[in-house]
Every structure is written in C-alpha cells, then in structure tokens.
N, C-alpha and C positions, 0 to 999 in steps of 0.2 A: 703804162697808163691803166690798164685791166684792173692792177693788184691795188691801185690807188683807189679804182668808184667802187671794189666790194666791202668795203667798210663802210660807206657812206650810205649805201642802202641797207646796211646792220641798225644804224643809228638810228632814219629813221623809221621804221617798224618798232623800236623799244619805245622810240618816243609815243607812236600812236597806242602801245598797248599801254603805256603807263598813262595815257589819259582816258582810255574806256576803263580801268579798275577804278581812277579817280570817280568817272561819272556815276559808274555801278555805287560807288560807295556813298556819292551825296544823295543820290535816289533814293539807295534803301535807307538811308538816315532820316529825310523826308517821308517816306512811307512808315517808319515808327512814329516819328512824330505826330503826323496824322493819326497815326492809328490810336498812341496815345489821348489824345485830345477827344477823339472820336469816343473814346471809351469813358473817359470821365464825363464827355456829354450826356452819357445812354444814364449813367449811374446818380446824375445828376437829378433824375425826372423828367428831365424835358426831350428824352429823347425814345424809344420803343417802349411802352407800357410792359410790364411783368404781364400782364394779364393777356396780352395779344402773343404771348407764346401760347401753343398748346399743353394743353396737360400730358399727350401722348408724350410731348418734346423733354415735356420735364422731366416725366418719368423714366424717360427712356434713357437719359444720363446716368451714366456710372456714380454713385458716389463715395468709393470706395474702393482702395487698390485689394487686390487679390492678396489674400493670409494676412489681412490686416482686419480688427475685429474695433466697433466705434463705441463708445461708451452710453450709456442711455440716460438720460436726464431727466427724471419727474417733477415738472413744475405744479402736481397737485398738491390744495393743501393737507397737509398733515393732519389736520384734525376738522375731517368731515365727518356726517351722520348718516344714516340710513334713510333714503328718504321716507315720509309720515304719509301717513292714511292720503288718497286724495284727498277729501272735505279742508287739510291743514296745509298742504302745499304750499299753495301761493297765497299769502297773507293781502297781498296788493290787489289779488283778484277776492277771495272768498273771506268773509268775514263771520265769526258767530253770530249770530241773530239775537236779539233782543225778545225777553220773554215778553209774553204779557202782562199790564199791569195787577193783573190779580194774582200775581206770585211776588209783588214787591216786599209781603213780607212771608215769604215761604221757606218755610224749617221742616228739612225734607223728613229727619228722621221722627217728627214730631205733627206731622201732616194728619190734620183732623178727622177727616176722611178715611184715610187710614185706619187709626187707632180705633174708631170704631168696629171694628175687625177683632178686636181683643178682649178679655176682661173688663169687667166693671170691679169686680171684684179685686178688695188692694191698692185699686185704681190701678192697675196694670195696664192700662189701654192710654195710660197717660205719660209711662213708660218711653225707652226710646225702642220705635221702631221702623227700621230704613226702611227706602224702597228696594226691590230689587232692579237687577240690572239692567232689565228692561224697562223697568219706570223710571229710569232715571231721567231729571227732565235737564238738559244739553242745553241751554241757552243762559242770556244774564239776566240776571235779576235787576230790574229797573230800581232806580229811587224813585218816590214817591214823586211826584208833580208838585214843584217850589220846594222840591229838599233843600237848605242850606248847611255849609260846615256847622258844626256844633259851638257851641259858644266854648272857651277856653276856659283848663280848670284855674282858679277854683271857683269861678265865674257858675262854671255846669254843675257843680252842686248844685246849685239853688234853682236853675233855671234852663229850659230849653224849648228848640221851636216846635210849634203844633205841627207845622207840614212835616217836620220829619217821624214824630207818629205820630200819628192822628187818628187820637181815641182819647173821649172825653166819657167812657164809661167807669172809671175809677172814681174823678172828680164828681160823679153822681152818688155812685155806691159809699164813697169814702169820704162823703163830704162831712159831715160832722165829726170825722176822725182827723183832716187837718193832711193826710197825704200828699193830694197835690189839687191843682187850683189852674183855672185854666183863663188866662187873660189877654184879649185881642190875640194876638201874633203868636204866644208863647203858653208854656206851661211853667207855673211855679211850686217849688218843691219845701213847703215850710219845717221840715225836718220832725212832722207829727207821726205820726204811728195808732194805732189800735190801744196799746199800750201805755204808751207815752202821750200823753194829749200836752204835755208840757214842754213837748219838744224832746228829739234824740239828744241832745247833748245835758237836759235836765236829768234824762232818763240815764243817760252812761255816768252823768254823776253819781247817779246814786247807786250804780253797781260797783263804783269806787269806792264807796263806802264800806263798801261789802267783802271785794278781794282788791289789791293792790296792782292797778294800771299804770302805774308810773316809773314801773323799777326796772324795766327792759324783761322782767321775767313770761309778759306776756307778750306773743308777736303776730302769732296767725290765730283768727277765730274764722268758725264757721256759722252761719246764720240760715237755719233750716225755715223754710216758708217767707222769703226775706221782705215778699208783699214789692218795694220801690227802692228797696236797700238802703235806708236814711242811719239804719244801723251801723251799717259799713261805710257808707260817707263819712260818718262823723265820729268814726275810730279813728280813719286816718289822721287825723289831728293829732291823737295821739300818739303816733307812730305802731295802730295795731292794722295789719293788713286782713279784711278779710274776704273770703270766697262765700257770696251769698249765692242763695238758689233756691227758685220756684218752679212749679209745673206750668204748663201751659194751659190754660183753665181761662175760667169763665172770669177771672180779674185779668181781664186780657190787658198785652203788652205792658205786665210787672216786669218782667227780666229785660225785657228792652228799654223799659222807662232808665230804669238803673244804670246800663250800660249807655244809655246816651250823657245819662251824667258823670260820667266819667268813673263810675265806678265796677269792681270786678264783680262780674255773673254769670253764672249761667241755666239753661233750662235745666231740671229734673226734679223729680221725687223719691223719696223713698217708699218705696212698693214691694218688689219683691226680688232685685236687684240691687250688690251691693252698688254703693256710693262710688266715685269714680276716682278714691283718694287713695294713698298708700295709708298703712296702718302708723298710728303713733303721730302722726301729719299736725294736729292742730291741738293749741294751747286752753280754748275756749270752744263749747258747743255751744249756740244760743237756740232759746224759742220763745218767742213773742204773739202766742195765739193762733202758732203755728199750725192749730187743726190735726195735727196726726198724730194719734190713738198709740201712747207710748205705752201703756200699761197692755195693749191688748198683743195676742197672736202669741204670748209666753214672752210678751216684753220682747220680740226681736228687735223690732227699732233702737231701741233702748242699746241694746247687744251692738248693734252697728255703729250709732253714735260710740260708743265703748269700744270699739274698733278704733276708730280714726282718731280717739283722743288723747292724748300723751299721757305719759305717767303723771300725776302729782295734776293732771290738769280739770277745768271745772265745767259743771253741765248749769246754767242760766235757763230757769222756767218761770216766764210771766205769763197772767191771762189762765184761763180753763183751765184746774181747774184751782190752783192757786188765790186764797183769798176768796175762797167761794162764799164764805158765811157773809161776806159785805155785797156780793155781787151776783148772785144767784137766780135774782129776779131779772134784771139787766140782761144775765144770759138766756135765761127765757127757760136755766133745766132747774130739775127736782134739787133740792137740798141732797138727797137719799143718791140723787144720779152723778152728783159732781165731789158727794164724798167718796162715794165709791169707786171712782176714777181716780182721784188722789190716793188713795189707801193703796190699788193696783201699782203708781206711779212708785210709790215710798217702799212697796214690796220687792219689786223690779232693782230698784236701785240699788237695796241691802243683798239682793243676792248675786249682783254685782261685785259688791264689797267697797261700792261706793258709801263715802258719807258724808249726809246732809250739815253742810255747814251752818248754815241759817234759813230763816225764811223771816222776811220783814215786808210786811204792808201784803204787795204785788208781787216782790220777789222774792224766788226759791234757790238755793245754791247747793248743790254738792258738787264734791271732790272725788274724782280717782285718783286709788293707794298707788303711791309710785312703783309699787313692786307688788308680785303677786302672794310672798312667801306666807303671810298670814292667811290669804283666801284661800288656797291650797289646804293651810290646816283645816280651814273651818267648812272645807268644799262637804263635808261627811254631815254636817249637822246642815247646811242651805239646802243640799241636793240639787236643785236646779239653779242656774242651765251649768251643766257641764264644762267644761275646759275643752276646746277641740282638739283633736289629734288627725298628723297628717293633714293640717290644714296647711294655707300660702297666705298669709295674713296682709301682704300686701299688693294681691290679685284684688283688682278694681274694676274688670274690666267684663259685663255680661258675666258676671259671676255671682252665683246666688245668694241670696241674706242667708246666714247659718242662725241656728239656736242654740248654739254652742259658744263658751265663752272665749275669745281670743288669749291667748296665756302670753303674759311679757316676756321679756325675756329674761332670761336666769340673771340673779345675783349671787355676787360671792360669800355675799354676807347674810343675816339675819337681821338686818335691822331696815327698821320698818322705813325709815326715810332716806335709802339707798335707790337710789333712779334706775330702774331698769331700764336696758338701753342705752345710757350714758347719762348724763347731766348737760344739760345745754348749756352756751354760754349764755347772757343778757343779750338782749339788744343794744346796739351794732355792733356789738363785738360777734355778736353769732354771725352774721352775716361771714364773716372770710374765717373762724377757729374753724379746728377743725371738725366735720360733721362724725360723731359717733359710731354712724353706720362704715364709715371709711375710716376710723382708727382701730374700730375692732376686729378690720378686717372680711367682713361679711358679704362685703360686693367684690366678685373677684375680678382680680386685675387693676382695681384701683385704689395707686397709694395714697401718703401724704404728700409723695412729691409728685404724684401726678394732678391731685387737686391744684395744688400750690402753681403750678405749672400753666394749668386750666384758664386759674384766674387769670394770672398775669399776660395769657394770650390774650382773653377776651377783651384784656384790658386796651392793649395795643389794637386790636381790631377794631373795635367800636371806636376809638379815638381816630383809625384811618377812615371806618365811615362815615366819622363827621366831617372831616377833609373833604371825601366824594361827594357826599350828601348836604348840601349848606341847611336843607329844610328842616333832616336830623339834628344838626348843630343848632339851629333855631330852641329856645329855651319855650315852653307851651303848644310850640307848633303840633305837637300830639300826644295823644294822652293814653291812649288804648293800645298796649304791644302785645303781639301774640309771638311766642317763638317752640315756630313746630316740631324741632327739636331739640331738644333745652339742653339733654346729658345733665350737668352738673350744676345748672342755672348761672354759667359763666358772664354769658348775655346781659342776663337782668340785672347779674351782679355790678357790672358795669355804668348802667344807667340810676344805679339806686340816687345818685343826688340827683336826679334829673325830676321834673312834677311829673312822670309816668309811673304806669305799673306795667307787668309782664303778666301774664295768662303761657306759664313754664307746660308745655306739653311734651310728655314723654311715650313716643308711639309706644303699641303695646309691642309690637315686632322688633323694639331697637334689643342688641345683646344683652344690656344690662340694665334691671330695674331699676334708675336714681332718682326716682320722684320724692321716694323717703329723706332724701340728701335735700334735695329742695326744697323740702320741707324745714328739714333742721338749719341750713342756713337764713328759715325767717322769711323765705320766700313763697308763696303760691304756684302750682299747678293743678294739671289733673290729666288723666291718661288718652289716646287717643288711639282709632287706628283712622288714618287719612284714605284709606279704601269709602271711607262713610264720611255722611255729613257731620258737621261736629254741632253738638247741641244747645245753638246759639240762632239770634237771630240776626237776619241780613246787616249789614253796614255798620257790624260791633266794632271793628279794628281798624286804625289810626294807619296803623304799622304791620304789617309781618316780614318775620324774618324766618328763613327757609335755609338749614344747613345742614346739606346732603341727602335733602329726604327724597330727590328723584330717584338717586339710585338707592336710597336703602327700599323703595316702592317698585323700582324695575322689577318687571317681570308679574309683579303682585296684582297692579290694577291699571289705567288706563293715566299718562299724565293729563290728559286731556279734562279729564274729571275731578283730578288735585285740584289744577290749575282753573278749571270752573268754581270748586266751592271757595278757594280763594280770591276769587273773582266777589262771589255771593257775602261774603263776609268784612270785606273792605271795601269802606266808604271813600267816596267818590273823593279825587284827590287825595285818594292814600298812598303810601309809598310801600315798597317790598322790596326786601334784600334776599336775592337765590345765592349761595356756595355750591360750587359740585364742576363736575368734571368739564372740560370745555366742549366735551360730545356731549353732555347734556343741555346742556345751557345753550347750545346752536339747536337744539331740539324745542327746549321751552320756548325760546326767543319764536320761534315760526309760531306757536298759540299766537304767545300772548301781543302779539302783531297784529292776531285773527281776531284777539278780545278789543283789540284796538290801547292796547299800552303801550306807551310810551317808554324805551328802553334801550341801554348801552351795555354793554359788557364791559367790566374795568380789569386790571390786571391783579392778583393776588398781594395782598400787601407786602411781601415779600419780593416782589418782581416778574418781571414778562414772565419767566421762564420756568414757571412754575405751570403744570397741568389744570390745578384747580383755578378758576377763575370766579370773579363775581357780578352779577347780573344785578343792575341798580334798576326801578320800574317804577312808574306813576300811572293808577287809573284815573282813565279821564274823568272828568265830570259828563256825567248825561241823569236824566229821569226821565220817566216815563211820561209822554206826551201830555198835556192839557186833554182835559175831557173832551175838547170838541178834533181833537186832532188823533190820528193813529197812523204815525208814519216812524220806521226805527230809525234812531240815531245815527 
C-alpha cells in the first residue's frame, strides 16, 4: 500500500509547479505588453513631456559605448559670410536713410562747392574732383518731388517731364536758338542747336554732303560741348553712336537734359586732364560753338582730340571762328580777333598732319592721315609738337593732357593709305569681325577664340536674363544700360537689336585694358574706378548690370559705397543684374534690403551647382517728400 500513494504525491507537485511556470509566464507576457503600449503612449505626445526631464537626466545618459567613436554632422550652410558692419546687419531692423532733398541732384565728384577749391584757370575747378572719404555723403539720393518714369524712346527724343529736372534756365538763355522749350507739364526738345537753327537733322545733312555717313565706315562720334546733345539723338538714326559731354557750368542740367532723353553722356571737360577714352576710340570729333580755345596752350586740345581719333578719321568745326567774315558782328569780336583764332586753328591742325578737307558756309572739316609714316618725315621741317615717347596712349584715367603727339602705330608699308592699327570693318559687321587690337595680338591673353567664345556666352546669358527678367525681355521698357564691367562689350553686344545703348565701363583696376576693343567693335565706353563717383548725374540709368565687380573691389573700398552710388544713379524702378560669388551676393543682398530693394538671387545659367550665382534687383519708387512734408520714405 506505501509503494502505491509515493507516486501519487510525485504527480501532484509536477502538476502544481507546471502551473506556477504557466502563470510566471502569462504575467510576464502581460507586463511586456503593458510595457509596450505604455511606451508608444509616452512617444506618442500625450504622455511625459521631453521637457519635464531634467537636463542634469539628459545629460547624464551615456551616449556612447566605450572605444566606439560617433560621426559629427554639420548642418551649417556651406556658403555663409562674415558678418557686416553693425549699421548693415539687420535689414528688417536698420535701414539707410534718405538724403535731403538738396542732394536730389548731387554729382559728388563735380560738387560746386568743392571745385571752388581749384583753379579757375583751364577751368580746372570744373574738372572731376571727389570727396574724400570722409565726405562722403552715406545716404540715397531722393527724386525730385512728382518724378515720373521718362517717356519711352523714341518718344524721349523729343520730349520729357519738368518735375524730373526742373530747370527752365536754358529755355531762357537758349530761347532764340530753338534748344528746348518748356510747356505746361513737360519739356520740348526741337532738335535746334546754336549752330543749326534749321534743326540737327538739316544740320547732319549737310555734314553728309561733306564726308560719307551712310557707308557703315562711320560708327562712333564724339561731340565736345554737346550743349542738350540733339547732335547725338539724331545720329542715331543713322546708325552712328555717339558719347556727347559737357561741364557742369552755368547751362545747368545740359548732360542730364540729354541723358533723360535717352541719349548717351556724360559730365566733363577738357582742361588739363586727359579725356576718359582709350586712344584710336572714335570715327568723328565734333564741335558746334564748343567754346574751347583749340589753337591756344601750343594746340593741346587739338593734340588730345588727336589722341582719341582713329586713323583716316575727321575733326567737324562749326561756329567761332569759322565763317567769321559773315558773322563777326553777331559774335560781338574783332574781325582781327576771330582771324586770328582761325589762323592758330589751321596751324595746330597742319602740324598735326592733319588735312583740311573743305570748309563750306559754317562748316570746317579735316582728316587724320591714317598712318604716321609721312609725319615722321616731315616731323624735321613742322618741329612742334613732338611725337611722344614712353608714352601709354590709351591711359584715360587722371592722366595729364601731353604736348606731345601721340604716334600710331607702325605700318608695314609705305603707303599713305595703309591704316595703322588695322582697318575696321563697316558697320555691323564691325560689331562681332574681329577687333584689331585682338588679332595683333597686343592685349595679352586674349584670342580670337576667346573673343569668339566671349560673344557667344553673352549671347546665351542675356537671352537667360530675359527668361528671369520679363521687364528686360519687355522691348522699350529701358533705354539707359550701364555695364560696370564691360571686358570685351560682350553684354551690349548682345542687346544691339534692342532700342537701348550701353554706357561699356572698363574699371581702371581690371587686368586688362579692352576699352580700345569696344571701341572698334562700334561700341561706346569710357573708364572708371567704382572707389569714386562716376561723372554723371542722379537717375541716368534704366539698367545696370554688375559682373564681378564686388570682388574685383574686395579689399579696395567699402561695398557699401558701390552699392550707394548705384543706388544714386538709377532711376526709381530700375532694375540690376549682380554676377559674383555666392559669399558675395549674401553680403550685397543685406545692403541692398537696407537700401530698401527688392531682390532674389537665381541660379547660374548653367545650374544650382555652380558657385557663381546671380542677384536680380528693383529700386523702389520713392521721391523726396512735397514741400510741405519732410518725413523719409
């Protein structure tokens, strides 16, 4: 009976412990359960806040097994900038201030004030001279009070509005000469002249008569004293571009009158500085009562005109003292006073080696030899002026008028109607053959197939910035382009069917002088350094276009300063195209936020991934308060 009940209490004991493992095991199966649910609640949000842990708790977590090393990850961007001055920081906070309206038309390097400081003598004091850098004045230049856009060309030939200048003292001075004419709302421009009382387009007839405007052989003229430039309006017609320019004088707002017509100008005079052109640069010199004493000082004027004019090309003199035997009284001098100024005029020329082509009625014409090889012989019997040596014939920049004659360049030949320098093509073809200065090799570094190359970018780019830009793609939308640095006038070349012109500026700082190139391509410039004001007045430019000049200026002058006188020079609802590095262009971008423009950075026409980037920009409209109000914009 024993051996029989010790099995039975074997049995059950296995039985009870195999049901405490069963309960152990649903328990702890239960308690995952929980514990998972519990966990996806916490991670959910709605269960312990992150933030109700301490920071002691967080910190104090390992995150990282021993001899095991973590990677680090820089989510900064790639291409940040240094931060700027405080006063540019925060564009949202600080903003540049608005000048007063008695700087709305302030031409710093031509500041009247100023130049009283200088010479009379020469007229030197008329001259360009900046402030320094401590006078510089930091703010914007207001428009006038009811500025409007300008009327569209060819509309602005003819006509434009008083509030945008507003000076009726020409139409006083110049009223029997037929210049301009001032009615209700507007100014009218009858295309008269001093000269031409029959109208600029009677008057270029009859210089037609005279040398042959029709053949593409002429393309760029220059027009000394240009008075409202009705000279240069109404070449364009005939497909001849030119660069007119006055002083800033007592015919106040001549070079801005011009420039609101849509035509190219700028301030200066010839005084005791040269001109601010490369040598060889223009086809035609004009002067139309120009006032400046070409016979006097041993003829320098004369010598510098003679500088900038091409081989084979001609010097245009009407007015004083031309035709004095009919006009002599009119002018109010001696018989005795205005032959003798002629007689200087005719002597200057021949020792030039210029010759007088004709002279009919009013006008006087001679020719420069296309080559020097004859002058040279007969240098022994003229004597003066000299041939220079050691000279840089195409330094334009604060560089002094010489008495010395500028010497062409060598030919191979002897004969007299071989072009020194090269042979241009006609117009349009000049425009893309090749420029002479770059077949002969003389600019270094630049070929034929980098010209060639040149083009064909600009070509491509301006066609992408009509894509970005619909206002550029707009045909009349503007008329005034400035491009601050030109290189090889690839830009303007671009735009030539378009109704605009380019204002080609070649810093004096960039590596290589190619203003001479933009020249023989038929194009206009003239040289700059963008450290200074450039010699124009407020609201000349439509457009500017900006490639690379921040950094070719790093280090040189303040962007802050650039980007004010391009503030000062473009009219209200103008637009600006910047190129340059995308560390630059996050730098401008904080300005011109401060100046209150409007602006995007786009991608390289090439794509994202390209470091150069391009910054598209619109100045707002504002003007300077109503007379009874003085609060800034």
């Amino acid at each position: 009976m024993g051996n029989y009940r010790w099995p039975s209490k074997l049995s059950k004991l296995s039985l009870r412990a195999k049901q405490t493992n069963l309960y152990r095991v649903i328990l702890i199966a239960i308690l995952c359960v929980t514990f998972y649910f519990v966990g996806v609640w916490q991670h959910s949000g709605r269960g312990i806040s992150r933030s109700s842990i301490s920071n002691h708790e967080l910190t104090s977590v390992p995150c990282t097994f021993p001899h095991q090393t973590t990677p680090i990850l820089n989510f900064a961007s790639r291409h940040t900038a240094p931060d700027l001055p405080p006063t540019i920081t925060d564009a949202r906070v600080v903003q540049i201030p608005s000048c007063g309206v008695e700087f709305s038309e302030y031409t710093p390097c031509e500041f009247v004030n100023r130049s009283l400081n200088f010479p009379r003598e020469r007229l030197i004091y008329r001259e360009r001279h900046c402030p320094e850098k401590h006078e510089i004045v930091r703010c914007r230049i207001p428009a006038p009070y009811g500025y409007s856009l300008p009327f569209r060309w060819p509309e602005s030939r003819d006509v434009a509005w008083f509030a945008n200048v507003p000076h009726t003292e020409l139409t006083v001075e110049k009223k029997n000469q037929n210049w301009v004419r001032y009615e209700k709302d507007r100014f009218l421009f009858p295309g008269g002249g001093t000269m031409f009382p029959r109208g600029a387009d009677a008057y270029i007839d009859e210089i037609g008569r005279l040398i042959n405007l029709k053949d593409g052989s002429i393309r760029t003229a220059i027009d000394t004293g240009c008075g409202v430039a009705s000279f240069g309006a109404y070449l364009m017609s005939r497909n001849i571009v030119t660069m007119s320019f006055a002083p800033r004088d007592t015919h106040e707002a001549q070079v801005q009158f011009a420039l609101e017509r849509g035509v190219p100008a700028i301030i200066g005079v010839l005084a005791s500085i040269r001109l601010p052109f490369p040598a060889r640069a223009f086809d035609i010199a004009h002067c139309s009562r120009c006032l400046i004493p070409w016979g006097q000082y041993n003829g320098t004027y004369l010598i510098e005109v003679d500088r900038v004019l091409r081989p084979g090309g001609y010097w245009i003199l009407s007015g004083p003292p031309i035709n004095w035997q009919r006009h002599w009284k009119g002018w109010e001098r001696t018989r005795d006073d205005l032959n003798s100024e002629q007689s200087q005029i005719e002597r200057v020329a021949r020792s030039l080696c210029w010759r007088k082509l004709v002279q009919r009625e009013d006008l006087a014409v001679w020719q420069k030899p296309t080559n020097h090889v004859h002058c040279k012989r007969n240098r022994i019997a003229l004597g003066r002026p000299p041939f220079c040596h050691r000279t840089l014939p195409n330094q334009g920049w604060y560089t002094k008028l010489e008495t010395c004659l500028t010497p062409l360049p060598e030919v191979t030949g002897s004969e007299i109607k071989e072009v020194a320098g090269g042979q241009l093509a006609r117009w349009p073809e000049r425009l893309n053959a090749l420029p002479p200065r770059i077949k002969s090799g003389s600019l270094e570094g630049i070929t034929e197939d980098e010209f060639v190359s040149n083009t064909e970018k600009w070509q491509r780019r301006v066609s992408y910035y009509k894509k970005y830009d619909q206002q550029l793609a707009e045909t009349g939308r503007y008329r005034n382009f400035l491009d601050m640095n030109a290189h090889l006038g690839g830009f303007a070349s671009a735009l030539v069917d378009d109704p605009v012109w380019v204002m080609n500026v070649v810093p004096v700082e960039a590596s290589v002088n190619t203003l001479g190139v933009i020249y023989e391509r038929g194009l206009i410039g003239t040289y700059q350094n963008w450290c200074e004001a450039m010699s124009t007045y407020p609201r000349t430019y439509d457009f500017i276009h900006a490639d690379s000049v921040f950094s070719l200026y790093k280090d040189r002058c303040d962007m802050e300063d650039i980007l004010l006188e391009m503030d000062r020079i473009l009219r209200p609802k103008g637009s600006v195209i910047i190129r340059d590095d995308i560390d630059v262009l996050t730098k401008v971008k904080k300005i011109t936020d401060a100046m209150q423009w409007e602006g995007r950075i786009g991608d390289h026409e090439n794509g994202p991934l390209e470091r150069e980037k391009i910054l598209f920009l619109v100045k707002e409209y504002w003007t300077a308060p109503a007379p009874d109000q003085s609060s800034d914009p």
